[in-house]
C-alpha positions as a printed Julia matrix, in Angstrom:
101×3 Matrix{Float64}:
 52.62  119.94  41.2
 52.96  119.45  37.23
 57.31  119.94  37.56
 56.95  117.65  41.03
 58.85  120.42  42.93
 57.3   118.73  46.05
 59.14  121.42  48.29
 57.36  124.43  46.8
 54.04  122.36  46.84
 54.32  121.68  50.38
 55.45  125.23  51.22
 52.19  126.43  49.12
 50.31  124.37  51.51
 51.82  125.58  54.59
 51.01  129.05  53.6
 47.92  128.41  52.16
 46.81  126.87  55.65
 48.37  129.74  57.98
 46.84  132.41  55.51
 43.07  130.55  55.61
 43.67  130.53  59.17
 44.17  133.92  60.25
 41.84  135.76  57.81
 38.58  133.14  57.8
 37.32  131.91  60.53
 35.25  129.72  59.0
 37.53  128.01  57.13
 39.34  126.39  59.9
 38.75  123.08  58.72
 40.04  123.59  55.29
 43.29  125.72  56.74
 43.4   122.39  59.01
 43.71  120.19  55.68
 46.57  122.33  53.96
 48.92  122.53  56.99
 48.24  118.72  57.22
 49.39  118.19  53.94
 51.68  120.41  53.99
 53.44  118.53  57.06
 52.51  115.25  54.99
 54.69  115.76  52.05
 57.57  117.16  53.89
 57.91  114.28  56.72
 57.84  112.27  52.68
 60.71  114.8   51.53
 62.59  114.23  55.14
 62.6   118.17  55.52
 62.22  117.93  59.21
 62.7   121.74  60.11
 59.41  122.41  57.42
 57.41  120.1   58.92
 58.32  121.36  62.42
 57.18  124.84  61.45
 54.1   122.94  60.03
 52.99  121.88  63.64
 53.64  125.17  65.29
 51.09  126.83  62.65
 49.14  124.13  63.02
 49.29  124.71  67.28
 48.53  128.38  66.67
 45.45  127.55  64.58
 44.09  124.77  66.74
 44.98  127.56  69.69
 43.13  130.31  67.62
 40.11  127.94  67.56
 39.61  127.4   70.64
 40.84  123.38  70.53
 43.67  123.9   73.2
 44.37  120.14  73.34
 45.44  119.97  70.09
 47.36  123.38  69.98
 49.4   122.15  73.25
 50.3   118.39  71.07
 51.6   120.65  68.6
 53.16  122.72  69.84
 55.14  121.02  72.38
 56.53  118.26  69.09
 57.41  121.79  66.87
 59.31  122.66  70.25
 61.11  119.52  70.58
 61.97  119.5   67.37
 62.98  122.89  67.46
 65.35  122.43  70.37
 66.6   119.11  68.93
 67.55  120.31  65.44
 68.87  124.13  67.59
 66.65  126.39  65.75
 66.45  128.84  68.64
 64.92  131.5   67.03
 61.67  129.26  65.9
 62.28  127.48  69.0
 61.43  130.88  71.05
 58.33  131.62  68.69
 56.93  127.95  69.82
 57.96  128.94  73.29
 55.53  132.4   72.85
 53.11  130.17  71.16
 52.78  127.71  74.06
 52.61  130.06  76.89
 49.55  131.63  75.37
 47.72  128.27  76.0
Protein backbone atom coordinates (compact mmCIF):
# COMPACT_ATOMS: atom_id res chain seq x y z
CA UNK A 1 0.00 0.00 0.00
CA UNK A 2 2.93 2.60 0.90
CA UNK A 3 4.69 1.98 -3.07
CA UNK A 4 0.74 1.97 -4.42
CA UNK A 5 1.45 -1.41 -6.16
CA UNK A 6 -2.41 -1.71 -6.17
CA UNK A 7 -2.02 -5.21 -7.98
CA UNK A 8 -0.09 -6.88 -5.16
CA UNK A 9 -2.51 -5.15 -2.62
CA UNK A 10 -5.44 -6.55 -4.22
CA UNK A 11 -3.83 -9.97 -4.71
CA UNK A 12 -2.95 -9.78 -0.74
CA UNK A 13 -6.57 -9.37 -0.30
CA UNK A 14 -7.70 -12.10 -2.43
CA UNK A 15 -5.54 -14.43 -0.56
CA UNK A 16 -6.01 -13.08 2.60
CA UNK A 17 -9.90 -13.71 2.10
CA UNK A 18 -9.61 -17.41 0.56
CA UNK A 19 -7.00 -18.25 3.40
CA UNK A 20 -9.54 -16.73 6.38
CA UNK A 21 -12.01 -18.68 4.63
CA UNK A 22 -10.94 -22.11 4.61
CA UNK A 23 -9.09 -22.27 7.98
CA UNK A 24 -11.73 -20.05 10.35
CA UNK A 25 -14.94 -20.53 10.30
CA UNK A 26 -15.72 -17.84 12.20
CA UNK A 27 -14.23 -15.40 10.35
CA UNK A 28 -16.42 -15.60 7.39
CA UNK A 29 -17.42 -12.18 7.56
CA UNK A 30 -14.02 -10.72 7.64
CA UNK A 31 -12.74 -13.33 4.68
CA UNK A 32 -16.10 -11.81 3.05
CA UNK A 33 -14.54 -8.14 3.37
CA UNK A 34 -10.99 -9.00 1.83
CA UNK A 35 -12.25 -10.86 -1.29
CA UNK A 36 -14.61 -7.81 -1.62
CA UNK A 37 -11.91 -5.56 -1.71
CA UNK A 38 -9.90 -7.46 -3.30
CA UNK A 39 -12.48 -7.61 -6.36
CA UNK A 40 -12.93 -3.72 -5.59
CA UNK A 41 -9.53 -2.54 -6.47
CA UNK A 42 -9.06 -4.75 -9.40
CA UNK A 43 -12.54 -3.92 -11.32
CA UNK A 44 -10.49 -0.01 -10.38
CA UNK A 45 -7.18 -1.51 -12.03
CA UNK A 46 -9.46 -3.05 -15.08
CA UNK A 47 -7.76 -6.54 -14.31
CA UNK A 48 -10.85 -8.38 -15.24
CA UNK A 49 -9.43 -12.06 -15.11
CA UNK A 50 -8.38 -11.09 -11.05
CA UNK A 51 -11.49 -9.98 -10.25
CA UNK A 52 -13.16 -12.97 -11.96
CA UNK A 53 -11.13 -15.33 -9.79
CA UNK A 54 -12.26 -12.93 -6.94
CA UNK A 55 -15.99 -14.04 -7.37
CA UNK A 56 -15.34 -17.70 -7.76
CA UNK A 57 -13.52 -17.59 -4.17
CA UNK A 58 -15.95 -15.53 -3.13
CA UNK A 59 -18.85 -18.38 -4.55
CA UNK A 60 -16.85 -21.09 -2.81
CA UNK A 61 -16.93 -19.21 0.51
CA UNK A 62 -20.52 -18.08 0.39
CA UNK A 63 -21.01 -22.05 -0.76
CA UNK A 64 -18.80 -23.18 2.26
CA UNK A 65 -21.17 -21.14 4.49
CA UNK A 66 -23.99 -22.39 3.79
CA UNK A 67 -25.44 -18.99 1.78
CA UNK A 68 -26.06 -20.92 -1.58
CA UNK A 69 -27.77 -17.88 -3.14
CA UNK A 70 -24.94 -15.94 -3.07
CA UNK A 71 -22.37 -18.74 -4.00
CA UNK A 72 -24.65 -19.55 -7.24
CA UNK A 73 -24.51 -15.22 -8.20
CA UNK A 74 -20.96 -15.75 -8.04
CA UNK A 75 -20.23 -18.17 -9.41
CA UNK A 76 -22.22 -18.17 -12.45
CA UNK A 77 -20.54 -14.07 -13.26
CA UNK A 78 -16.72 -15.79 -12.51
CA UNK A 79 -18.08 -18.40 -15.17
CA UNK A 80 -19.18 -15.98 -17.66
CA UNK A 81 -16.39 -14.20 -17.38
CA UNK A 82 -14.35 -17.08 -17.54
CA UNK A 83 -15.84 -18.32 -20.79
CA UNK A 84 -15.90 -14.78 -22.22
CA UNK A 85 -12.25 -13.85 -21.65
CA UNK A 86 -11.43 -18.23 -22.68
CA UNK A 87 -9.79 -19.08 -19.52
CA UNK A 88 -10.84 -22.72 -19.73
CA UNK A 89 -8.90 -24.03 -17.18
CA UNK A 90 -10.48 -21.51 -14.35
CA UNK A 91 -13.50 -21.75 -16.35
CA UNK A 92 -13.70 -25.71 -15.47
CA UNK A 93 -12.79 -24.99 -11.68
CA UNK A 94 -16.06 -22.54 -11.63
CA UNK A 95 -17.79 -25.31 -13.50
CA UNK A 96 -16.70 -27.92 -10.34
CA UNK A 97 -17.52 -25.11 -8.07
CA UNK A 98 -21.10 -24.66 -9.31
CA UNK A 99 -22.15 -28.18 -9.55
CA UNK A 100 -21.44 -28.62 -5.88
CA UNK A 101 -24.36 -26.15 -5.21
Amino acid sequence: KKNNEKSIEAGSWLLLGTILGKTDPLKINKAEECILKAIEIHKGLKTKAYYSLGHLYLGQLYLNAGKKDKALDNLKKAEGMFREMGMDYWLGKAREVLRAV
